[in-house]
N, C-alpha and C positions, 0 to 999 in steps of 0.2 A: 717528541720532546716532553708533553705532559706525561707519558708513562716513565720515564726516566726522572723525573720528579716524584714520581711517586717513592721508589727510592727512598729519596730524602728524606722525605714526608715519614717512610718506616722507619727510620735510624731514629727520626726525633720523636714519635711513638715510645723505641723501645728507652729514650733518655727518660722521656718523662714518665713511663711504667715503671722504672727503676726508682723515679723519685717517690711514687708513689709506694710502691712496696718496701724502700724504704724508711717511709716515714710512716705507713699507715699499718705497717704490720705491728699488732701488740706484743709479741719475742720479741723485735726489736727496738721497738720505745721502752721496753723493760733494759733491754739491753744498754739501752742510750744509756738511759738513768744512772742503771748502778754500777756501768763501767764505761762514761765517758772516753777517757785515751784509747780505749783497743776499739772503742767504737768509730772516733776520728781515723784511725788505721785502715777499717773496712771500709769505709766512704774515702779514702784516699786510694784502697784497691780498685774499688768498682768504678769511681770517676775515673781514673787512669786508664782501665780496660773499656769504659766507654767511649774511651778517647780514641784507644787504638780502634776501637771499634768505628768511629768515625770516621776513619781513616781510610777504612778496609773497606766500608761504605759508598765510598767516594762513588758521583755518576760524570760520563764526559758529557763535557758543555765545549764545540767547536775544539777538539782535541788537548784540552785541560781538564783537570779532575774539580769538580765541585763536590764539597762533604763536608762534613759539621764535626770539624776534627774539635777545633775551639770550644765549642760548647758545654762539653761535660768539665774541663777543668774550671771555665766560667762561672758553670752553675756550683760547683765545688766548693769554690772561693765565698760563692753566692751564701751557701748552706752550711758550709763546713770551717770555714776562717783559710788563713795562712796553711796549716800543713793539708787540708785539704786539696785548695786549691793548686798549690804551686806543686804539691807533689804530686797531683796529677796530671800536670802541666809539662811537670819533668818526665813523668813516662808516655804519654804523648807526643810529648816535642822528641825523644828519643828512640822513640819508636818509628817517628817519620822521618830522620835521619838515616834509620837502617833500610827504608823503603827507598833511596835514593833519589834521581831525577833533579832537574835541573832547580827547582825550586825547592829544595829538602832546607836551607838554610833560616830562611827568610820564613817559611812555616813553621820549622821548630821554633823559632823565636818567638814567630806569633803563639803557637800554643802553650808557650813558658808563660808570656803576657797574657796570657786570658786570664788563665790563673793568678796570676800577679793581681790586676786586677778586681779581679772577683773577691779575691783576698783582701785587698785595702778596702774595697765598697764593706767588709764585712766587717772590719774593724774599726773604720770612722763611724759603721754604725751600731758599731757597741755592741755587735752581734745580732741585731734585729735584722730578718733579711726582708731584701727591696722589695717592691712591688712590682708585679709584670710587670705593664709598662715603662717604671724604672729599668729593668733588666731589658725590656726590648732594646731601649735606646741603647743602654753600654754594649750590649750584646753589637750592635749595627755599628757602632762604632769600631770596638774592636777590628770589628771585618775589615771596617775601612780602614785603620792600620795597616792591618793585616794586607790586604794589598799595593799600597803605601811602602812597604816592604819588598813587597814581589816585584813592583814596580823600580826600588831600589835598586835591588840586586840587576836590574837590566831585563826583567822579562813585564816588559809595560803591557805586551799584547796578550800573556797570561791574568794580566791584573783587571784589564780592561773586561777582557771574556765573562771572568768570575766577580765580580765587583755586585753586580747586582743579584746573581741567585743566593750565594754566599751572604750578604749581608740580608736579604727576605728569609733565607733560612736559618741563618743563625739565633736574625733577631726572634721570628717565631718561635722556634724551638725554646728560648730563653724565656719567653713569655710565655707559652704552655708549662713551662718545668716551672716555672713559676705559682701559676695559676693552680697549681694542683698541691705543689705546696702550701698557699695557702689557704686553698679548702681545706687540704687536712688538717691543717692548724685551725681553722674556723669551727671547724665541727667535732673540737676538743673542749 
């Protein structure tokens, strides 16, 4: 079971090495700079494909997929505002739609809302992004939606399974992508 966590544990590795090279590469803080909108576009690519990438990641927990599909549009929304987030959300959530399976509905939903989410924390905060443990809790939350949903749709015993790795790794992972972001902001 721990080796099948570990997994996880790599997919949010490679979220938050993205966050990192991201933000700590000087081509692209130049980049930021002096061309904000195509630079919201590529953080709208690469959240989206981390998304899917979360997806693809997935490990089974008692014949359900646990994976951190939520998180990169989360952290998106976190870093990047509205087109960020939600349009990473949108290729995530659509992505996991084309994957099928009986819960394809209720996850794409939830990965629209992480983004959404992420999105609004960005904007009541006037673009200053949260703190880890600010982002652990929304992150945890999220999840809990998020099976809230799965639950909805009729798979309680799916919701049940995942309820707890799902919200330890989401919230984690929102809190390391976090955490690193703002070291590199700290040591600017």
């Amino acid at each position: 079971m721990l080796l099948k966590f570990t997994t996880t544990f790599g997919t949010i590795c490679v979220i938050a090495l993205s966050v990192f090279f991201l933000y700590a590469n000087k081509s692209l803080r130049e980049f930021r700079r002096n061309h904000p909108t195509p630079f919201t576009f590529v953080l709208l690519l690469v959240f989206g494909l981390l998304s899917i990438y979360g997806t693809l990641s997935a490990v089974t927990v008692e014949d359900a997929f646990c994976n951190v599909r939520d998180l990169a549009p989360l952290l998106g929304g976190f870093l990047g505002g509205p087109i960020v987030g939600i349009g990473a959300g949108i290729v995530g959530g659509l992505f996991r739609l084309t994957a099928g399976g009986p819960t394809m509905i209720p996850c794409s939903i939830s990965c629209l809302l992480a983004g959404a989410v992420g999105s609004a924390v960005y904007v009541f905060n006037k673009g200053k992004v949260v703190s880890p443990l600010m982002g652990f809790a929304i992150a945890g939350l999220i999840e809990c939606v998020h099976m809230l949903l799965v639950a909805a749709f009729g798979y309680i015993n799916i919701a049940f399974k995942l309820i707890g790795p799902m919200v330890i790794a989401t919230s984690f992972g929102a809190w390391f992508g976090l955490t690193v972001y703002h070291y590199l902001s700290d040591k600017r």
